[in-house]
C-alpha positions in Angstrom: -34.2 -40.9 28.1 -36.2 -41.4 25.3 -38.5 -44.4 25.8 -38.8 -46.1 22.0 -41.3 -49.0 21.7 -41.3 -50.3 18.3 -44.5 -51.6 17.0 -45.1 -54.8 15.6 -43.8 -55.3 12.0 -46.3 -57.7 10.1 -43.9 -58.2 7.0 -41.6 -56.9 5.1 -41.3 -56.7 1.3 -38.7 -55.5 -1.6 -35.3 -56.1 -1.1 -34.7 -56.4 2.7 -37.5 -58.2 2.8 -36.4 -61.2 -0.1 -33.0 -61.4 1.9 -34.4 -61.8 5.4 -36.5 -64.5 3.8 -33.7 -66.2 2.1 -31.9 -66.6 5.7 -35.3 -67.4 7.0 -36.1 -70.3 4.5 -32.6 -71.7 4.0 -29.8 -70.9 6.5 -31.5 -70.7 9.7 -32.6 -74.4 8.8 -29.2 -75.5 7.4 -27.6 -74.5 10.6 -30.6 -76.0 13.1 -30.6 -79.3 11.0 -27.2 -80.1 11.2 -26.7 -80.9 14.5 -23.7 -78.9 15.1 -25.5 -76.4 17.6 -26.5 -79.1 20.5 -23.4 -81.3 19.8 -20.6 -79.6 21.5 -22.8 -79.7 24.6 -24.4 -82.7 24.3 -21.1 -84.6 23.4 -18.2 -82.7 25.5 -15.7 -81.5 24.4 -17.4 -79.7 21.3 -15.0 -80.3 18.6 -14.2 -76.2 17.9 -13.1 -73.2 21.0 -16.0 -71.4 19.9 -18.5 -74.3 19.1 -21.2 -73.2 22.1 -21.8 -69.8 20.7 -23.9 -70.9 17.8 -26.8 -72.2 19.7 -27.5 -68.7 21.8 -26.8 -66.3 18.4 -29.4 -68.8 16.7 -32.2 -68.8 19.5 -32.2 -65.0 19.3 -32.0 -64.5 15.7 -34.9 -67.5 15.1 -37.0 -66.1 18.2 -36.8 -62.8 16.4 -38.1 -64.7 13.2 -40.6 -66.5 15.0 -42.1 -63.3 16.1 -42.9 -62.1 12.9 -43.8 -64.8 11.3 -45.3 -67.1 14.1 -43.7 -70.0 12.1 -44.9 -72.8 14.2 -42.2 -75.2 12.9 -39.9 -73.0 13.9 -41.5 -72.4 17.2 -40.9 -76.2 17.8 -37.1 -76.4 16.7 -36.9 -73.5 19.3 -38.3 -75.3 22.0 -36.2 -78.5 21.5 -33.2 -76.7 21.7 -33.8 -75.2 24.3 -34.8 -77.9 26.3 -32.3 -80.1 25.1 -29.5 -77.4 26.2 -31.1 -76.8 29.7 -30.8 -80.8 30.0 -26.9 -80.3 29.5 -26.4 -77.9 32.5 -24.4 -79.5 35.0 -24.7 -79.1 38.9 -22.5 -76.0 39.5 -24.4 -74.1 36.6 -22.1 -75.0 34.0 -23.2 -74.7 30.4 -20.2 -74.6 27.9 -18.9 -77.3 25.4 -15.1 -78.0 26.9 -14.0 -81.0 28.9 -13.8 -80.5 32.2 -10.0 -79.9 32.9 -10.2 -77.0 30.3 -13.3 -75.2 31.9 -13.3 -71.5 33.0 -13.7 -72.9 36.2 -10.8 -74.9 35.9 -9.0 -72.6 34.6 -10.1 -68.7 34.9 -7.0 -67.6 33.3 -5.1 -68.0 30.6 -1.4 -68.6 29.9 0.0 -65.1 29.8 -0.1 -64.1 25.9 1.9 -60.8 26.2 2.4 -59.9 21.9 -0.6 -59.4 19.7 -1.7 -62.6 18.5 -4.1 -64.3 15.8 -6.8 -65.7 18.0 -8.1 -67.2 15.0 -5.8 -70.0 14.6 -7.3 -72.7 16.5 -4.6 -74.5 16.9 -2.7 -71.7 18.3 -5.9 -70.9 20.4 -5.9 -74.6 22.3 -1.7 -74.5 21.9 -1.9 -71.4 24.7 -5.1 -72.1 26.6 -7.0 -69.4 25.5 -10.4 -70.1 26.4 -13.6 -69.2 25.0 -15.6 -71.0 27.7 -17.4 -67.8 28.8 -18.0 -66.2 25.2 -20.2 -69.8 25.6 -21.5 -69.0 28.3 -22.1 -64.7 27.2 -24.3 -66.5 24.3 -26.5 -68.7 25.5 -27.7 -66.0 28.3 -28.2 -63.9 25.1 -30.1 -65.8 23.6 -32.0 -68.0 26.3 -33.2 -64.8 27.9 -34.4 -63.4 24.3 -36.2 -66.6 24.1 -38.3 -66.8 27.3 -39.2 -62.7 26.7 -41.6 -64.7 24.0 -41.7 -68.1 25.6 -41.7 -67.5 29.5 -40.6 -69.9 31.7 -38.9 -69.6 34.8 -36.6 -72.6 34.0 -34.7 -70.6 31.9 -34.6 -68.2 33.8 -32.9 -70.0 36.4 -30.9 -71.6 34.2 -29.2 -68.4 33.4 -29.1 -67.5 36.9 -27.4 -70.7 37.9 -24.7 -69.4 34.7 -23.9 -66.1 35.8 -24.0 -67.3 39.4 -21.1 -69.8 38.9 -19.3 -66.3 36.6 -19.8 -64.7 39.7 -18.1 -67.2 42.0 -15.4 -66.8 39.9 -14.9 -63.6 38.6 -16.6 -61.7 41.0 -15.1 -59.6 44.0 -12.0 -61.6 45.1 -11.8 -64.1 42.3 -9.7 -64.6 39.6 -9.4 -61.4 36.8 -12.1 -61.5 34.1 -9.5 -59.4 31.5 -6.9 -62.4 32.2 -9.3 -64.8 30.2 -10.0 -65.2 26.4 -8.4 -63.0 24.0 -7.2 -59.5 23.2 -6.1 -58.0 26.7 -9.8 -59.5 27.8 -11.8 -57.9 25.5 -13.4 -61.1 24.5 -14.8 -62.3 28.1 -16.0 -58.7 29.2 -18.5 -59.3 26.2 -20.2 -61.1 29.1 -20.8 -57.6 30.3 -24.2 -57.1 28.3 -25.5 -60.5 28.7 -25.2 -59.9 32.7 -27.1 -56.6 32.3 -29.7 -58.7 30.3 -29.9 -60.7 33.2 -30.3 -58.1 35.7 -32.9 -56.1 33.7 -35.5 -59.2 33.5 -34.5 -60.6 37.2 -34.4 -57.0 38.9 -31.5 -58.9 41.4 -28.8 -56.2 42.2 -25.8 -59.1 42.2 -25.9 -58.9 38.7 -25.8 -55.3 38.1 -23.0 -55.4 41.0 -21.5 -58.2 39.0 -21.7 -56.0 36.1 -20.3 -52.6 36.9 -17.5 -55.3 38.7 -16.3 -56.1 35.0 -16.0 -52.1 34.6 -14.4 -51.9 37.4 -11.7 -54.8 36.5 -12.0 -53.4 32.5 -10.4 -50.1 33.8 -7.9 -52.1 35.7 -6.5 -53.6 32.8 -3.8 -50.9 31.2 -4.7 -53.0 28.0 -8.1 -52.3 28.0 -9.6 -49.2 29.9 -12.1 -48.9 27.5 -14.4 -46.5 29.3 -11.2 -44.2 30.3 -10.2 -44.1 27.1 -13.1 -42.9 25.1 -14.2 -40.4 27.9 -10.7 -38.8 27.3 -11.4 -38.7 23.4 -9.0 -41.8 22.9 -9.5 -44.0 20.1 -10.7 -47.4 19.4 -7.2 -49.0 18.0 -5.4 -49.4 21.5 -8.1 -50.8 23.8 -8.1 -55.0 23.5 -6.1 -54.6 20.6 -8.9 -52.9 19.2 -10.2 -56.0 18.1 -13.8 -54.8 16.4 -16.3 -57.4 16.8 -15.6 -57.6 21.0 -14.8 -53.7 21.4 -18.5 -53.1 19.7 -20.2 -55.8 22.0 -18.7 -54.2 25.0 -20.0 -50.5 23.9 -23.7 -52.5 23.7 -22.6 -53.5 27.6 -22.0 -50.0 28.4 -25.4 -48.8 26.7 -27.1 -51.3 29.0 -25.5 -50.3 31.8 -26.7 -46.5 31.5 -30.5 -48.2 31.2 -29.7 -49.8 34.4 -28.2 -46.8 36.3 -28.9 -43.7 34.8 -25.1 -42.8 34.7 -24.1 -40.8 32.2 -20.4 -41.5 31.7 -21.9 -45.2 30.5 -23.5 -43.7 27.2 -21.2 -41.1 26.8 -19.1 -44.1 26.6 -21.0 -45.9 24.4 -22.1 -42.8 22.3 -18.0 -41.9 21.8 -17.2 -45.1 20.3 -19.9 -44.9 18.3 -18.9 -41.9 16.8 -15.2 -42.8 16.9 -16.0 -45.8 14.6 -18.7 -43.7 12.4 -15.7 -40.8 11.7 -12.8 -43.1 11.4 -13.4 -46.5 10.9 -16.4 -47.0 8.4 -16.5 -47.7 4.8 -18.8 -46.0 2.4 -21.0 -49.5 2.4 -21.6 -49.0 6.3 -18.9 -51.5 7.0 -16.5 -51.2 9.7 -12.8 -51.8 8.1 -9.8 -53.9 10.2 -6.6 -54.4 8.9 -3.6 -56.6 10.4 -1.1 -54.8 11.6 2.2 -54.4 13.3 0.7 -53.2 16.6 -2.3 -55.6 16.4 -3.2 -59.3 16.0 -5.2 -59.9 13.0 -7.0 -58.5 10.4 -10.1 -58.2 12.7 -8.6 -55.2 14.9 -9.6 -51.5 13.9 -6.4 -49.8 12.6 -4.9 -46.1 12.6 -7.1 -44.5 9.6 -3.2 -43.8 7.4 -3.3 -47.5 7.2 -6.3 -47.8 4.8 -6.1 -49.1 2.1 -9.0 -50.6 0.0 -7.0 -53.8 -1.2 -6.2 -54.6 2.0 -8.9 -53.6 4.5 -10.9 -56.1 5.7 -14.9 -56.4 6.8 -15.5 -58.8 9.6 -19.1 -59.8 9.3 -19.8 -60.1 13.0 -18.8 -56.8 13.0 -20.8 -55.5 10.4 -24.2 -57.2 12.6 -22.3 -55.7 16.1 -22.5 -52.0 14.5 -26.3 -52.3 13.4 -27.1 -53.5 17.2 -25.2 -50.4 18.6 -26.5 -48.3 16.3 -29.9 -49.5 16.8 -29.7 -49.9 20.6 -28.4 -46.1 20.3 -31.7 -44.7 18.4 -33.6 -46.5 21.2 -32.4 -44.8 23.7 -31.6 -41.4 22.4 -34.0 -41.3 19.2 -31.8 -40.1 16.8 -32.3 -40.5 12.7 -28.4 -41.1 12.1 -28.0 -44.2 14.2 -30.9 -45.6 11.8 -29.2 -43.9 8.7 -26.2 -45.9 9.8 -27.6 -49.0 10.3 -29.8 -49.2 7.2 -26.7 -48.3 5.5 -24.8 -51.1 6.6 -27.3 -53.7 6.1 -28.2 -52.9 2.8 -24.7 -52.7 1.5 -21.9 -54.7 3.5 -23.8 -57.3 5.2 -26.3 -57.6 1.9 -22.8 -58.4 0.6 -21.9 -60.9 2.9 -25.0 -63.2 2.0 -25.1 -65.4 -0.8 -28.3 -65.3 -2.9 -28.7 -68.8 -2.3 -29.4 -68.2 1.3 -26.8 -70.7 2.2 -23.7 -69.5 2.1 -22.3 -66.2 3.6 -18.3 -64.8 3.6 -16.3 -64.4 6.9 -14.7 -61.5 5.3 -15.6 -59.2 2.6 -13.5 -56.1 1.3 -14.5 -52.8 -0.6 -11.7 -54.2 -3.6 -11.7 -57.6 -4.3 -12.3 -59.8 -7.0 -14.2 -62.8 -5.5 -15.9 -62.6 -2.5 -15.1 -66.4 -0.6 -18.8 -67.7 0.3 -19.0 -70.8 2.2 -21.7 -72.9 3.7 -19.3 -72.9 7.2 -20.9 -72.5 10.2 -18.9 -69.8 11.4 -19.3 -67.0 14.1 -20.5 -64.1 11.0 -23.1 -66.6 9.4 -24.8 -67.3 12.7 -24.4 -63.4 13.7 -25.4 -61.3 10.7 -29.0 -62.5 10.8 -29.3 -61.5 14.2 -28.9 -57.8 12.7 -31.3 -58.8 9.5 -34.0 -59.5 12.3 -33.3 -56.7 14.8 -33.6 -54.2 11.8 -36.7 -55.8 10.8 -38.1 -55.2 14.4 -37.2 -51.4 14.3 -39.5 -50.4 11.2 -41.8 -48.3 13.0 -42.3 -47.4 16.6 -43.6 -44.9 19.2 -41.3 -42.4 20.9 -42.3 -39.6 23.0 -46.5 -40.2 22.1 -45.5 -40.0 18.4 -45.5 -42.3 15.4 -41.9 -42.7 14.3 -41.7 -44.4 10.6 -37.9 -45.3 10.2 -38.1 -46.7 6.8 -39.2 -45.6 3.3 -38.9 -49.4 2.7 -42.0 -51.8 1.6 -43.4 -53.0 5.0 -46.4 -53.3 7.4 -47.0 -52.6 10.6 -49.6 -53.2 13.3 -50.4 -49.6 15.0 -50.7 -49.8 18.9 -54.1 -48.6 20.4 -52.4 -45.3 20.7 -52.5 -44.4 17.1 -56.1 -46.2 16.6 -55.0 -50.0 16.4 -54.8 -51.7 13.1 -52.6 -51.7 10.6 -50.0 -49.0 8.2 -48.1 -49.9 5.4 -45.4 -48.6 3.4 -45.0 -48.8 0.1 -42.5 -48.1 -2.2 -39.4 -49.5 -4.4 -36.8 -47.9 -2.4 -34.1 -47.9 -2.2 -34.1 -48.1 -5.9 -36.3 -44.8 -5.8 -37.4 -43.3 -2.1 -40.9 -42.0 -3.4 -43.1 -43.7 -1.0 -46.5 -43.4 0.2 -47.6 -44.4 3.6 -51.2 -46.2 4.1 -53.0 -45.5 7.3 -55.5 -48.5 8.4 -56.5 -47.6 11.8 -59.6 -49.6 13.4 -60.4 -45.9 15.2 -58.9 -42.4 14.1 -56.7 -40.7 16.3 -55.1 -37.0 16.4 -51.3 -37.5 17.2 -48.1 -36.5 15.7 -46.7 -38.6 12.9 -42.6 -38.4 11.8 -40.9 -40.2 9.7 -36.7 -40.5 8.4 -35.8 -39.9 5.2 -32.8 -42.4 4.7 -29.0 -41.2 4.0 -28.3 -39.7 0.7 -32.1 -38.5 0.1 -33.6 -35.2 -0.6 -37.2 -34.4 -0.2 -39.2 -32.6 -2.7 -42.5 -32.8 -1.4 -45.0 -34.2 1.1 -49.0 -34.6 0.9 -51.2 -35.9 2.8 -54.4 -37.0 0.6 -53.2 -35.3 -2.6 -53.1 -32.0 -0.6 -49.6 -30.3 0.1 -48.8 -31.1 3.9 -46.8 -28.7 6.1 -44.2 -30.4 7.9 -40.9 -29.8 10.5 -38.0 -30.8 11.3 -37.5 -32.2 14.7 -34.7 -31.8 17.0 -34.2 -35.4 16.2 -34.0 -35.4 12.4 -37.7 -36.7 11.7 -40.2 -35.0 9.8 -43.1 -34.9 11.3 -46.6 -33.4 11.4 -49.4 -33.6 13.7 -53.1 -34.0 12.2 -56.0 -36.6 12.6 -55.4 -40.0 10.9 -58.2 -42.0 9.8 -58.5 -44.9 7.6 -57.8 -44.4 4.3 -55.4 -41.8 4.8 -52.5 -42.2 2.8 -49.6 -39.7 3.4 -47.2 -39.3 0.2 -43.3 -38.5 0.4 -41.7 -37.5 -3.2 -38.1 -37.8 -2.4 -34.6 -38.0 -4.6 -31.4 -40.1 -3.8 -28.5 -38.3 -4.5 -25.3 -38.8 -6.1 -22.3 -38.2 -3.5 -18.6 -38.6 -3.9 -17.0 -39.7 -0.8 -13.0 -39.5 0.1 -10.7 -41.8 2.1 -6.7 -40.4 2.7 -5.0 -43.5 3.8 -1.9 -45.4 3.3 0.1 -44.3 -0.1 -2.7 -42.2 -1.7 -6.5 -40.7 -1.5 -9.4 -42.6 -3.0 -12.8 -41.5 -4.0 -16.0 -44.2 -3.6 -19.8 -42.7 -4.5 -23.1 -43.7 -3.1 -26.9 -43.4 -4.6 -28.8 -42.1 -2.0 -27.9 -44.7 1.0 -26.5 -47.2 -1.7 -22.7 -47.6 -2.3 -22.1 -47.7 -6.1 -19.0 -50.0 -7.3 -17.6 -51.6 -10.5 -18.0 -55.0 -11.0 -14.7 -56.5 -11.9 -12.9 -60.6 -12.4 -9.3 -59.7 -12.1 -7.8 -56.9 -10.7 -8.4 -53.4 -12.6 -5.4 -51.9 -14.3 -7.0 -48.3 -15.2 -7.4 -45.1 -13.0 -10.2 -43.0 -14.2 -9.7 -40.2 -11.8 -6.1 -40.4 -11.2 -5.1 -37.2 -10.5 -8.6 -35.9 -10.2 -10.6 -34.0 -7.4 -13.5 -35.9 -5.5 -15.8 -33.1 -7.3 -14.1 -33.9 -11.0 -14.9 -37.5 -10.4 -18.3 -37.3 -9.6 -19.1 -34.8 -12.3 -17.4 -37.2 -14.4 -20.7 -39.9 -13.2 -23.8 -39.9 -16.0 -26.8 -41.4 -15.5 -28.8 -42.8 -17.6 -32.4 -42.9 -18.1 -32.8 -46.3 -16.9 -31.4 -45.6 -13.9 -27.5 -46.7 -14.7 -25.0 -45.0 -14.0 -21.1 -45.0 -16.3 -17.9 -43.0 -15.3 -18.0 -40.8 -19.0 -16.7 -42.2 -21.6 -14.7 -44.6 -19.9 -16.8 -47.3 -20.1 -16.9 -48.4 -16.7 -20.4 -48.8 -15.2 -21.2 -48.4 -11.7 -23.5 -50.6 -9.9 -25.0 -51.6 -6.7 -22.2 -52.3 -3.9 -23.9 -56.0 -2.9 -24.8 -57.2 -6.9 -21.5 -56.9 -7.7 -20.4 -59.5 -5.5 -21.1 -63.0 -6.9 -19.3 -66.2 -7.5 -17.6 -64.9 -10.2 -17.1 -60.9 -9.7 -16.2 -58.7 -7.2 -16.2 -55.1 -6.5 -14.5 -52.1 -6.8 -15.2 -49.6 -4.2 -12.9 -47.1 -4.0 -11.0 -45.7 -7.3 -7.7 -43.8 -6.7 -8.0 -39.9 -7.0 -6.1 -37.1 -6.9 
């Protein structure tokens, strides 16, 4: 096992860095301000199923900012929160927003729901007693235990192990069946799975790893789920929970922990399968994974078969777009390799780029690759309060050491502090990517060090050159897709990367036809469009006629010949007023 520790990022600059501050200066104060993430447990019953989960995705998303920026307003909003929700737990170890006939302990499991379903209706949701009382409760250990890994303090610490202790009295061996709660076949409460492994990783007690693998256990019970079974045998990710994304995604992140915890290989394997399930079948060219509703699923949130695409009516959850950057980032840290960062970065700076408003207010539920007006809101909704959770953990995984290197992740404007092990100080990264990957890489070391240095050159990219100084470098290829070289650094040193982003045409066979989509290095290119296009530029065309058909101009634009059409930026074609088109229909 690879054993990545990233390295302090400082700040971070160009684009990722203006929308990380735009959550940063207006959302994450919007939502803290307006009272709606204490209410529900100060004041029970909260007035939504899902109320509770805001508070725990917002105390790891602001700790995550606090880090960085050592905001010391912020610092304070954390701590009153967090005191104010320890001051809500009740005797048993209870910490959820629901009245207390309507509790998981009252009621640990649901009226049978044997059809798909659209858990979204909230209505619908209190109609059949579907509970989310322990998606609550799979939140605020999240983001409590987050918390005190900056802020220690054993009380709350015990406050989440007086939570999963009164989980444990009731799901555990002998109690009522985990999978018969919540939504989807289960899938929903077995999210609980990594928050327990959280819990067990910073208490060391084995009841909670027991606990843990006990969920497993009851997961492959379930003919619904089996999600383990089923991706060992090279199943899918449609049938398992309904193959609702967001939860199926959260419990691959409680199957990576696991493996940290035990050493057990068929819990990656697990976790790397679905991973690779999604990445083949079930992503779109912006890095977004696409759901549709279905027939043989409940909503438009569940992956579908792959001949059911279509980019009209495909849908982008946004908590999914933030779960998929946390796998795929949990995933490098354990195995080290560039293409969980490719994906990742690809993701963020195209679908959930897309998602946020440039007000830093607002942010959309859904997006889709075709649409002509994205629907931003100011609702404080499950995707708002998770996508900057991913904005932050990709901030935190800039730069890093993994086995005695220097790993550099990002061509992407940024600074670092360096460990002792590479001479202390500082490095920064400078460059205008991912409008042009030509970077070069400033070495500010209090001492100089000899040790090797590798960085990632992002998706879509092709090097030309590397110096180190002005002098040509020699570098190589590592097993896991770095470059890297091995030298003394000293202050001053600055090591130079001329790179290319490529065009690329990219091809999706789905329902009723075959579409062609392009990408600029790691960008995803669409047309910016007000009402529904009418033309077909490379009807009838091959993938390879279409992007031959692509001229760019000096300036860096790009048209479809002498069509007329211009291509643009994936997330600057979604505004108040215009939406994108992705994906064009080819031959």
């Amino acid at each position: 096992m690879n054993k990545w520790q990233a390295l302090g990022t400082v700040g971070v600059a160009g684009s990722q860095g203006t929308r990380l501050d735009l959550w940063r200066r207006h959302r994450l104060w919007f939502v803290a301000e307006s009272g709606y993430l204490i209410d529900g447990f100060e004041h029970r019953p909260g007035v939504h199923p899902w109320q509770g989960e805001h508070l725990g995705k917002w105390l790891h998303a602001a700790t995550l900012a606090w880090r960085m920026t050592g905001d010391e307003r912020l610092a304070a909003a954390l701590h009153d929160n967090v005191e104010r929700l320890l001051a809500t737990q009740l005797g048993d170890g209870y910490l959820g927003t629901y009245a207390g006939d309507a509790t998981f302990v009252a009621r640990p499991e649901n009226v049978t729901v044997a059809d798909p379903h659209d858990d979204t209706d909230v209505a619908n949701a209190k109609r059949r007693g579907i509970g989310w009382d322990t998606w609550t409760h799979r939140y605020n250990l999240y983001g409590l235990l987050t918390y005190e890994r900056f802020f220690p303090n054993e009380a709350v610490v015990d406050a989440c192990r007086r939570m999963a202790d009164l989980l444990i009295e009731v799901y555990g061996g002998g109690g009522a069946d985990l999978t018969n709660y919540g939504t989807r076949k289960g899938i929903s409460a077995t999210t609980l799975l990594e928050s327990i492994v959280m819990l067990h990783e910073r208490t060391h007690d084995a009841k909670y790893l027991d606990f843990a693998e006990h969920i497993v256990e009851r997961m492959e019970a379930n003919p619904a789920l089996r999600l383990m079974s089923s991706l060992l045998k090279g199943g899918g990710v449609v049938h398992p929970g309904e193959g609702k994304g967001y939860q199926l995604m959260a419990n691959l992140l409680g199957y990576l922990g696991l493996y940290r915890c035990t050493g057990k290989s068929e819990y990656l394997r697990t976790a790397v399968n679905g991973w690779t399930e999604i990445r083949e079948k079930h992503l779109l060219v912006t890095g977004g994974p696409w759901t549709r509703h279905t027939d043989y699923n409940g909503n438009r949130e569940c992956f579908a078969r792959t001949e059911d695409f279509d980019p009209g009516e495909v849908s982008v959850e946004g908590c999914c777009d933030a779960t998929w950057i946390q796998l795929c980032l949990h995933l490098f840290e354990v195995l080290g390799e560039s293409k969980y960062l490719d994906a990742a970065e690809t993701t963020l700076y195209n679908s959930l780029h897309g998602h946020q408003h440039p007000d830093g207010i607002q942010w959309c539920y859904f997006t889709a690759p075709n649409e002509t007006k994205p629907r931003y809101g100011d609702t404080i909704h499950c995707c708002a309060s998770s996508m900057p959770r991913a904005m932050e953990m990709q901030a935190a995984h800039l730069a890093g050491e993994i086995d005695g290197h220097l790993a550099i992740g990002t061509l992407a404007p940024c600074s670092v502090a360096l460990s002792e092990a590479f001479g202390g100080g500082a490095l920064s990264v400078e460059s205008d990517f991912p409008a042009d990957p030509t970077t070069e890489i400033r070495f500010e070391p209090q001492s100089g060090r000899t040790y090797t240095c590798e960085f990632r050159l992002p998706a879509g990219v092709k090097l030309h050159r590397v110096a180190v100084n002005g002098e040509k470098a020699a570098i190589a290829l590592n097993r896991r897709g770095f470059y890297e070289l091995r030298r003394r650094w000293d202050r001053g040193d600055v090591l130079a990367i001329e790179a290319e982003s490529t065009l690329r045409a990219h091809t999706q066979v789905g329902e009723h036809g075959r579409w062609v989509a392009f990408t600029k290095g790691s960008i995803a290119l669409a047309q910016q469009v007000s009402s529904a296009p009418d033309d077909e530029p490379f009807d009838g065309r091959q993938p390879e006629e279409a992007l031959a058909m692509l001229e760019q101009s000096a300036d860096g634009s790009i048209r479809i010949g002498d069509t007329g059409i211009a291509l643009m930026p994936y997330h600057l074609a979604c505004t108040d007023d215009s939406g994108p088109r992705t994906y064009f229909r080819c031959g």
